[in-house]
N, C-alpha and C positions, 0 to 999 in steps of 0.2 A: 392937681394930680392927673396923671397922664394913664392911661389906661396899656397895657402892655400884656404881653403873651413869650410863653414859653416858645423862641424859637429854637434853641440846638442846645443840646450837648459839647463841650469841647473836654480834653487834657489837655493842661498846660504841664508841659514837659521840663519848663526852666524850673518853676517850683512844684513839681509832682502835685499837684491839684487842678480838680474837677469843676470846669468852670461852666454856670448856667448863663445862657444869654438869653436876655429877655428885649423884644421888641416891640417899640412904639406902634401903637396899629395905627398912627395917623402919619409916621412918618416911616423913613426907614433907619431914624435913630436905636442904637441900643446900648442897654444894660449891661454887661458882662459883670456876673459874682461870683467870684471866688469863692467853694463851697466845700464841706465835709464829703471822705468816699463816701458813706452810710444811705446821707440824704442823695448824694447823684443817684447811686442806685435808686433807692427811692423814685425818684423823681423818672427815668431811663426805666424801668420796671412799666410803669405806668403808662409811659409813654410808648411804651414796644406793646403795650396789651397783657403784659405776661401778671400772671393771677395766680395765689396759694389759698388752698386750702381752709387756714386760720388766717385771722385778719396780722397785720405786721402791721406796725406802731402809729404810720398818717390814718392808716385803715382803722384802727382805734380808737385814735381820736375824734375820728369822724362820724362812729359808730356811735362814742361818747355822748359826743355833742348833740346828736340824733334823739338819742335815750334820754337826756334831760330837758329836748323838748326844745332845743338850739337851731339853727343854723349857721355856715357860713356865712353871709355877705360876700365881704370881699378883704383882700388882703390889703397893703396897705405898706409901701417901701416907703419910709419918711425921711432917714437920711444915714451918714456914714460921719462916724468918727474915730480916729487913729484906725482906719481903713478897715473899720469893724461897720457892718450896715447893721440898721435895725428898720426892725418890722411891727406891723400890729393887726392880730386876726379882728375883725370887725366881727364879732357874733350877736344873731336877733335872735332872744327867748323869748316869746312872747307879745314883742314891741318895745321890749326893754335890750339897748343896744350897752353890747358889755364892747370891750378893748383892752386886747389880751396883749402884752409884749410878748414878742418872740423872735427868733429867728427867722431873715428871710427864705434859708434854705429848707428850714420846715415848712415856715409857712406856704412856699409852693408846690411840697409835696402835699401838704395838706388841701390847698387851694384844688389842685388838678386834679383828686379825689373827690371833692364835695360840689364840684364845676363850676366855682366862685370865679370871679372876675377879679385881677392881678393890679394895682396899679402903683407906679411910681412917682417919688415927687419930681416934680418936671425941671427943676436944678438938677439933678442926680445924673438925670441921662445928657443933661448939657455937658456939666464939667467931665463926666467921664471921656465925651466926644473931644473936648477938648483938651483934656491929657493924654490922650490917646492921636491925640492929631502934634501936639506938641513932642511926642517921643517917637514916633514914625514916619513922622514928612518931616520935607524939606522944601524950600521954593518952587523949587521942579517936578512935575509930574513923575511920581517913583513908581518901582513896581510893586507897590502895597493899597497903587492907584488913588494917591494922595495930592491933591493941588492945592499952595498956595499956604502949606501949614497947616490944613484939615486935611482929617481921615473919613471918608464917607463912610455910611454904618456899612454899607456893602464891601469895600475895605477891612474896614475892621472886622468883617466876620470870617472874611478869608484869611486873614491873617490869624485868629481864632482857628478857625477848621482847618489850618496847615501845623496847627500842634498836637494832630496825631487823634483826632477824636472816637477812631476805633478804640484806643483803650479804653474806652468809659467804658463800666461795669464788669469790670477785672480787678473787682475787691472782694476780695475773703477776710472773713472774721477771724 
């Protein structure tokens, strides 16, 4: 498992969905997951500082887990099938370590709340890199600044942040 952080926000504009990017803190590999409007807010909410009054749903669960005497650990991205990820919250009650299935898109709003450490399984952020360098390059250095058939994460995140990442958090219920 590779250890990673929330770095951007994007919209992806071809499929109107709010995509988290998560990056390697030992490399400058990333994650990009295609997420629910609900959780981006969420997640964009947190991240800008902006705070309500009553707690809203990660803030619940965190209060939850608090209240029965829990903590977070850490999150825990394990892997993706039929381009579905899964996740799992590592929670310590006690010294008795529970492993909740869940969504990744919860689980980092919940992570960024409870200030748990993020990690990915370290295949995930390979093949991503490299379906992402297979459908954006070419032999040639392009202008998506791709050499040789790979997309560098710095590549890939502008090509990300060129699909309009000011929309995030332009969802109403």
């Amino acid at each position: 498992m590779i250890e990673v952080r929330v770095q951007s926000l994007a919209f992806d504009k071809t499929s109107n969905t709010p995509v988290v990017i998560l990056k390697d803190l030992g490399s400058e590999r990333v994650l990009p997951i295609w997420i629910g409007p609900g959780e981006a807010s969420a997640i964009a909410m947190h991240m800008g500082g902006v705070s309500f009054q009553r707690p809203l749903t990660h803030d619940l669960l965190v209060s939850v887990l608090g209240g029965l005497g829990g903590t977070l650990q850490r999150v825990l991205i394990t892997r993706v099938k039929d381009s579905t990820y899964f996740a799992e919250l590592i929670i310590d009650r006690g010294g008795e370590i529970i492993s909740v299935d869940a969504r990744p898109s919860d689980s980092i709003a919940i992570a960024l709340r409870a200030e748990a450490r993020i990690f990915a399984e370290e295949g995930l952020l390979d093949s991503v890199a490299e379906a992402m360098a297979s459908d954006g390059a070419n032999d040639d250095e392009d202008s998506d600044g791709a050499e040789e058939g790979r997309m560098s994460g710095e590549a890939l995140e502008e090509h990300l942040r060129r699909m309009r990442p000011e929309d995030l958090g332009r969802f109403e219920r």
